[in-house]
C-alpha positions in Angstrom: 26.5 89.6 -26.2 25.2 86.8 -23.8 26.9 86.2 -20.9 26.5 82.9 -18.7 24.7 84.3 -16.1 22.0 83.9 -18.6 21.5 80.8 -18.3 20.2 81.3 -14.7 17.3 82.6 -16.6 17.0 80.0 -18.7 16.6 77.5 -16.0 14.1 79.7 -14.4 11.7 79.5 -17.7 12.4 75.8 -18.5 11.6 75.3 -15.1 8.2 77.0 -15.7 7.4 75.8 -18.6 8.0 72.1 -16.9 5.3 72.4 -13.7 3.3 74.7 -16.0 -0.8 73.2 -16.5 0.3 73.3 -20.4 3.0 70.8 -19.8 0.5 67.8 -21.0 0.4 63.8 -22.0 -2.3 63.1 -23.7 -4.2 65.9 -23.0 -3.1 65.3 -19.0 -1.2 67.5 -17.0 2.4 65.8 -17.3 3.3 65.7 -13.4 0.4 63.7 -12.1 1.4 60.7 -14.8 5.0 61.6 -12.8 3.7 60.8 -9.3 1.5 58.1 -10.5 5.1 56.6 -11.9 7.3 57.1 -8.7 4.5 55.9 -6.9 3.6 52.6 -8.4 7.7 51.6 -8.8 7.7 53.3 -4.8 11.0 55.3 -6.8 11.6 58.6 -4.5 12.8 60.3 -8.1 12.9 60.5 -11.4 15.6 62.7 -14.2 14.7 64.0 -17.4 18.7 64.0 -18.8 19.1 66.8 -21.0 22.4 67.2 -21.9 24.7 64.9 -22.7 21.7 62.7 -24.5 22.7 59.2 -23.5 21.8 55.9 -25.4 19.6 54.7 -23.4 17.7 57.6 -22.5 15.9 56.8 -26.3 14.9 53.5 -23.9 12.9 55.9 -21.2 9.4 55.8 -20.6 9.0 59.7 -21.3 11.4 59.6 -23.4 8.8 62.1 -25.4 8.9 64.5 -22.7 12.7 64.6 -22.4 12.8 65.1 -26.3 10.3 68.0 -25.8 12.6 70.0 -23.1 16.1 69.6 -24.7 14.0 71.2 -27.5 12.9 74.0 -25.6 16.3 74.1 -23.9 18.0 74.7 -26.9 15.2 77.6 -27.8 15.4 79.3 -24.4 19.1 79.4 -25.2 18.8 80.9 -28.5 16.5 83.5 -27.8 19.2 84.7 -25.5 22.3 84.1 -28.6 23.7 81.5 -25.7 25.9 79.4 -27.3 25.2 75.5 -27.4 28.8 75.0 -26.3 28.2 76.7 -22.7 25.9 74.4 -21.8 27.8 71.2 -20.5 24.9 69.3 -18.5 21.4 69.8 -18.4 18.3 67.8 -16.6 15.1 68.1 -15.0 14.4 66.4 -11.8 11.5 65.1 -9.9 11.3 64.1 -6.6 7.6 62.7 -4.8 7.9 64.3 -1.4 4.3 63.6 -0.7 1.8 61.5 -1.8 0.4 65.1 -3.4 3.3 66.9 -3.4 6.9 67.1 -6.3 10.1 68.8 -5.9 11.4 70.2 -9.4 14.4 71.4 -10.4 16.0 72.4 -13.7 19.8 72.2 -13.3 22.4 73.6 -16.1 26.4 73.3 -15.7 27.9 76.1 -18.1 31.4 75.0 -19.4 33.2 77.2 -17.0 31.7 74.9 -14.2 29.3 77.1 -12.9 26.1 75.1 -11.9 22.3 76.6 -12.5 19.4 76.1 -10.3 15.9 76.6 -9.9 13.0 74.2 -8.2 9.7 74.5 -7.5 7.1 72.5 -5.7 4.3 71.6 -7.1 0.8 70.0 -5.6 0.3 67.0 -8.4 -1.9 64.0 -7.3 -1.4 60.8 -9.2 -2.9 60.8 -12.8 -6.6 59.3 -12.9 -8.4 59.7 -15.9 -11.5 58.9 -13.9 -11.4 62.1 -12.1 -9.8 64.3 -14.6 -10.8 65.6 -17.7 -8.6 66.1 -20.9 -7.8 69.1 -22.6 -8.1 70.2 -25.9 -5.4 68.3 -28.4 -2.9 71.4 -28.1 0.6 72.3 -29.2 1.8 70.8 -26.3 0.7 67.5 -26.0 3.1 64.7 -26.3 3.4 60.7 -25.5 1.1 58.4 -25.8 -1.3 57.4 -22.8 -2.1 53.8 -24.0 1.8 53.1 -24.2 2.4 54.9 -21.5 -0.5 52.9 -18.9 0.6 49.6 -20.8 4.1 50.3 -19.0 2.7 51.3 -15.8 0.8 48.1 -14.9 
């Protein structure tokens, strides 16, 4: 039988999965198009909501991304026979706290009110497609790049 203090774990491996090289848009690693956003709207942080799924997160730029993790979030949490009802709130945040440099952290709040954390830093320079190559069309890409630098000028 699960027990909450699961979900400690499961924030650890969502994190992972989030600053991991695999996390990719269009073939390019997800937290440099990140930076590149906070940067160019000079916002200090960004939150992928999770749980509850609000209306106007369908309205978010990566919104694709968020879609992505509350799917992974509710596999992580499977794979562990966690109930979907212990999990009350859910997000992943990211904060530029260099010009090279993001703060992330996968939070979960379990329905007894215990509250989840893990963060990493990671060393992501904004996304230029000049100086980058793509991967290999993978499992894991998502979003579009056009859309996404149409919205960013």
């Amino acid at each position: 039988m699960a027990r909450r203090r699961e979900l400690k774990a499961v924030c650890n491996d969502l994190l992972a999965i989030f600053v991991s090289r695999n996390n990719r848009i269009d073939g390019y690693w997800a937290l440099g198009f990140f930076q590149a956003w906070l940067q160019k709207h000079r916002e200090q942080a960004m939150a992928f909501p999770l749980i509850p799924v609000q209306e106007e997160d369908s309205e978010f730029l990566f919104a694709e991304t968020a879609e992505f993790f509350r799917n992974e979030l509710d596999r992580l949490a499977a794979t562990r026979n966690i109930p979907p009802e212990w999990i009350v709130h859910a997000s992943i945040d990211v904060t530029s706290v260099a010009s090279d440099s993001l703060l992330c952290t996968a939070t979960l709040t379990a329905d007894n009110e215990l509250q989840f954390q893990s963060s990493a830093d990671a060393q992501a320079l904004i996304h230029d497609p000049s100086k980058e190559f793509a991967s290999g069309s993978g499992p894991r890409l998502r979003g579009s790049r056009r859309s996404w630098l149409a919205n960013l000028s």
